[in-house]
N, C-alpha and C positions, 0 to 999 in steps of 0.2 A: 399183823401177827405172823408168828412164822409158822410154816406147815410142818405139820408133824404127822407122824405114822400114828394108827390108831393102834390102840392100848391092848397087851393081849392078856390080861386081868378079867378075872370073868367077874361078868354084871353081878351087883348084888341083888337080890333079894328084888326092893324097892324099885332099883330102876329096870329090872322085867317085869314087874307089872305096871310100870310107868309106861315104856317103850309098845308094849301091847295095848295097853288105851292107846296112843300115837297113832299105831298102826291100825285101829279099826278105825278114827274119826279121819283120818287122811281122805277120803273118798268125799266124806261129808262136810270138809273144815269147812263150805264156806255158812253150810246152817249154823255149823256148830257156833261160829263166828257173829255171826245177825244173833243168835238165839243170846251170846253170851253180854255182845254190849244192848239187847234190847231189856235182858232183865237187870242191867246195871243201871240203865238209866230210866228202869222203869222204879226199881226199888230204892237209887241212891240217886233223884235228880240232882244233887247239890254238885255232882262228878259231871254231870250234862258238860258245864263249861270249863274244864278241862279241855276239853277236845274241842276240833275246827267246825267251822258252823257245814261246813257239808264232808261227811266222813265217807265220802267215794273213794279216795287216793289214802287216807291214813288208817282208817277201820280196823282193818285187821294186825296193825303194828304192835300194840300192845301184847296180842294174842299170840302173835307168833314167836314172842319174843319170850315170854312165857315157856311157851313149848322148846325153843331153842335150849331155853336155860334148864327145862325139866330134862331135855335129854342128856344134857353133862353134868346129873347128879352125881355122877360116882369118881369124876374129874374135880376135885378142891381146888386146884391152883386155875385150871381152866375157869369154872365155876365162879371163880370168885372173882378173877379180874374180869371176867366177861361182863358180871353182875352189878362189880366195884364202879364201869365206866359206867353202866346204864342206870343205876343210882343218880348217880352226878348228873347226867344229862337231862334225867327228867325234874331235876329243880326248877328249868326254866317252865316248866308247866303250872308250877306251880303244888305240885303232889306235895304231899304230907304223912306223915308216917299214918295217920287215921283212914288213910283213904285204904291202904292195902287189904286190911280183915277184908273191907267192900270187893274187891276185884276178886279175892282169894276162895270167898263163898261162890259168887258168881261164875268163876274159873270153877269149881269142882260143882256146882248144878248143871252147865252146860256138857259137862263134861260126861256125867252121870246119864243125863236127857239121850246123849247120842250114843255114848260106847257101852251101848246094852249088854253086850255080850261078856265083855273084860270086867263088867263096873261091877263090884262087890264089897263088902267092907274091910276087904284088906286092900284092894286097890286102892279105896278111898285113903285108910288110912295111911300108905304110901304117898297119893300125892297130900294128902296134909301135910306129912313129914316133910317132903319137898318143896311146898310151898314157903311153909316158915322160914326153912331156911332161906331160899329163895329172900322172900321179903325182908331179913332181917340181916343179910349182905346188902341191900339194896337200901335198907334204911341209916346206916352204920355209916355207907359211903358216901351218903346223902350229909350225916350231920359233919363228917369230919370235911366235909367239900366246904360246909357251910364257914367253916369257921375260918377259909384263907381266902374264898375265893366269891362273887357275885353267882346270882344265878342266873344272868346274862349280863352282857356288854352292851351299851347304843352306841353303832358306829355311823360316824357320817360318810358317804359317799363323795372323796375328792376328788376322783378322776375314772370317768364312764370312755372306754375306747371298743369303737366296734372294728374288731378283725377279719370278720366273717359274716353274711348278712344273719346268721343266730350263733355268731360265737362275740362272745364280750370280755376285756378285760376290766375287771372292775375295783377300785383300789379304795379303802375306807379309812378312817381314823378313829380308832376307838374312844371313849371316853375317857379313861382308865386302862392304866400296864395291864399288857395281855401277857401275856405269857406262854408261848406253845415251841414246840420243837420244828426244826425240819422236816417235811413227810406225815407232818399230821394234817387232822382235818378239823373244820368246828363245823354246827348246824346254824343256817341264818333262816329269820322270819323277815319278810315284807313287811310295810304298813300297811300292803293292801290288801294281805292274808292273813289275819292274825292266826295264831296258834298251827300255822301252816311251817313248817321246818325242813329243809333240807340239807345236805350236806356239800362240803367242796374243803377241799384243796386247799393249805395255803400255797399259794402258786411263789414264794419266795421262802429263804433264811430270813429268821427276824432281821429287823432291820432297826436301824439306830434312832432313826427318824419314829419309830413304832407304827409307820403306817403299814395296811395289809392287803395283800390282795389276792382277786383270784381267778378263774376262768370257769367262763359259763357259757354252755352251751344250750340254749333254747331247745328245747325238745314238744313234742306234740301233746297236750291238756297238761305239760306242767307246769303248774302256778306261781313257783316261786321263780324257776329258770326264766321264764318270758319275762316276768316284773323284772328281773333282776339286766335280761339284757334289752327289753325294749321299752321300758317305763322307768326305770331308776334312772336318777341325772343325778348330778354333782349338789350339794345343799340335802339332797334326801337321807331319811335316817333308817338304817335297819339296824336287828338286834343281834348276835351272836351268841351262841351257847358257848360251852367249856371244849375247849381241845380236847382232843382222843386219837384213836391211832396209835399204833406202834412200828407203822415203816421209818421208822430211825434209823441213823448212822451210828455204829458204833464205832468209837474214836479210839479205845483204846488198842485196835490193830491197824495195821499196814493191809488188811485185804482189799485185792481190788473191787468194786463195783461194777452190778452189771444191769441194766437202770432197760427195763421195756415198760413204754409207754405207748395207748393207742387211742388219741381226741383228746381232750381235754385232760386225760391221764397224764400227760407232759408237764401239766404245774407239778405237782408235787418233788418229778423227779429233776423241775430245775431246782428247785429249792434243795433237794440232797447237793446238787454239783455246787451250789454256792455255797451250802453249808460244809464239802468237803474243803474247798476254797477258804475260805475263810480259817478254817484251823491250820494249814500250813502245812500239811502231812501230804507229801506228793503221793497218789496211789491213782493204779489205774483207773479210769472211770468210761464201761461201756454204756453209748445210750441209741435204742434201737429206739428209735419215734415213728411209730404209723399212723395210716391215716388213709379213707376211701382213694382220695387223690389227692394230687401235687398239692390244691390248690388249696385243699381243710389240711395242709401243715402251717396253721399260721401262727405258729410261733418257730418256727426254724430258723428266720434269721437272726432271734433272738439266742438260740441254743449255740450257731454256728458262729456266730460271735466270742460266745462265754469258749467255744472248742477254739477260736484263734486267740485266746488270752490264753490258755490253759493247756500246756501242752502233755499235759498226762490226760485231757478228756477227747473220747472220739466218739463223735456223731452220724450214726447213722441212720439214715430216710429212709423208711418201708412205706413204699403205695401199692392197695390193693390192685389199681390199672394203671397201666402207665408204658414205659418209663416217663422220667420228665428228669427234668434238671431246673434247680435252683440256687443261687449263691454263688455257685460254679461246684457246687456239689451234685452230684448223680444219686438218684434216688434207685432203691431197691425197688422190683417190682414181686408182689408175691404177698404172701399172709406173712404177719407178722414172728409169730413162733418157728416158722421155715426159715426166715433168713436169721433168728437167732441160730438155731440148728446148724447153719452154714459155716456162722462164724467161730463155733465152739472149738474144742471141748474148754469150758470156765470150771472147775473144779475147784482153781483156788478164792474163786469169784464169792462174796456176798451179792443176793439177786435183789432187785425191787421189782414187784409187778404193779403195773397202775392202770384203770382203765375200766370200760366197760365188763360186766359181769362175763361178759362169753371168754374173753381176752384173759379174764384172771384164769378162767377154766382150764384153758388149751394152755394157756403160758403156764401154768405150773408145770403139765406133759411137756413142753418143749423146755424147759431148764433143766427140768431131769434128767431129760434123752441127750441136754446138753452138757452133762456132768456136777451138773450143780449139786450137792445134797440138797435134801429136801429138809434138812432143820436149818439151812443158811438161804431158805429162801422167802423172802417175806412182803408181807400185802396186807391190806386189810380186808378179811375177809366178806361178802355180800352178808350173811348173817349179822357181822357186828355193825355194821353199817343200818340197817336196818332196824336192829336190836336198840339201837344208840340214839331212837327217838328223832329221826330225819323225818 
């Protein structure tokens, strides 16, 4: 999405007394949280299976995602694609327009239970207002999904490559035309987690062949990342949700590109370099790839390849320690937003940011300070990602 300056329209009515429930159960989300899916599946078991058989890691997704969306009541166009992707996404769940009323009471009992203070009948009847709407984007985008697209993909697993003792490149074949842009991403479930979803990457441009791939980095108790790099082999099947995402390329200008990537954030932004590639339109293309060390860059010599085909694309290596050299390339040493910093000012630059949540943080401050406007810089942001039923 791209970033944008917050709006200086004053709150309506609705979302101040929305915004003040927020702000008193904040202290308390995580009862608010237990109290809301414990009276959900105490009053509506038939919604139990919905959800993963141990809700450690997904619990609080729904809920938050709720509040994200109550807080850009007074944003329509925000509001609505934000709501529009998260619709689409939870088909693979299996949700149904019947299920919402259920979540909706539930969501304003928990809500009532903890923000003693705010909760009144005009708060109430604010978030009802908000709710409906809410549900009724979210139901809308759900049927019109329904009528082009599955509510997930089975893909098979053709080629499992370990680059890293927990990073994998992993390449699948879907069943059926996928169809996604460059710079997006979709959620995959294991077979050995059902209802377990996560997100990644497509780590290329479509390809003609339709197979997909992508990069995964093993992290510590998550479920899908381990299956994905140290239990999936080649013959195995997992599933895909719908594409999402709006770090796209826009084709119709000559701007240059300026592509910061840090771990596993580097698929995405090969798939923009191929997908500028592929359209013909020479434009600069900067890509700043970090990484703790030399050694977690491993896909550089695949980047520094595509920069010896392409002589409009320049690659550049940030290691937090180092120096080191690679390819016969010389790596930056330093945090990743510092040596964008260095190489600026990009003003005329469209940005991408990819990457761990810290990295989107500081790299938006460091494109700034590096001249970029802030409505030509764009990521997906941790909210929609999360919001988006991973």
């Amino acid at each position: 999405m791209r970033a944008s300056a917050s709006s200086a329209t004053p709150a309506s009515p609705d979302a101040i007394l929305i915004r003040r429930t927020m702000t008193e159960i904040e202290p308390v989300a995580d009862k608010v949280t237990s109290y809301f899916y414990a009276l959900l599946f105490v009053q509506y078991p038939d919604l139990r299976a919905l959800f993963p058989a141990s809700m450690d890691t997904q619990r609080d997704r729904l809920f938050k995602a709720l509040l994200t969306a109550a807080q850009h009541v007074d944003d329509a166009d925000v509001l609505t694609a934000y709501l529009a992707n998260l619709g689409r996404g939870h088909r693979k769940y299996g949700t149904l327009p019947d299920h919402y009323p259920a979540v909706g009471e539930c969501l304003l009992a928990a809500l009532g239970r903890y923000a003693t203070s705010s909760w009144g009948p005009e708060t109430e009847a604010a978030w009802v207002r908000a709710y409906t709407a809410i549900s009724q984007i979210m139901i809308d985008a759900a049927s019109a999904d329904e009528a082009v697209a599955p509510a997930w993909w089975h893909a098979e697993v053709v080629s499992h490559e370990l680059r890293t003792p927990d990073i994998a490149v992993v390449t699948v074949r879907p069943d059926q035309p996928y169809p996604f842009l460059a710079g997006q991403y979709t959620s995959v479930e294991t077979p050995w987690w059902p209802r377990v979803w996560r997100h990644y990457s497509f780590a290329s441009a479509p390809r003609s062949d339709g197979l997909l791939s992508f990069h995964v980095k093993a992290v510590p108790a998550g479920w899908v990342s381990n299956a994905m790099v140290h239990r999936a082999r080649p013959g195995d099947v997992i599933r895909l949700g719908a594409p999402g995402g709006s770090m796209t390329v826009d084709h119709t200008t000559r701007s240059g590109l300026l592509c910061v990537g840090g771990g596993t954030g580097i698929a995405p932004l090969k798939a923009l370099v191929e997908d500028v590639a592929e359209h013909g339109i020479h434009r600069p293309v900067e890509v700043f790839y970090g990484a703790r060390s030399d050694h977690d860059l491993y896909d550089l010599d695949t980047m520094l390849q595509l920069e010896k085909a392409h002589p409009w694309l320049s690659v550049r290596p940030v290691v937090a320690t180092g120096p080191a050299a690679r390819g016969g390339t010389s790596s930056e040493t330093g945090q990743l937003p510092d040596a964008v910093r260095q190489y600026g000012p990009f003003q005329e630059y469209d940005a991408y940011l990819s990457g761990p949540p810290g990295l989107i943080r500081s790299g938006v401050d460091a494109l700034v300070g590096a001249g970029v406007p802030a409505d030509r810089i764009r990521h997906d942001s941790v909210e929609e990602l999360v919001a988006a039923g991973d």
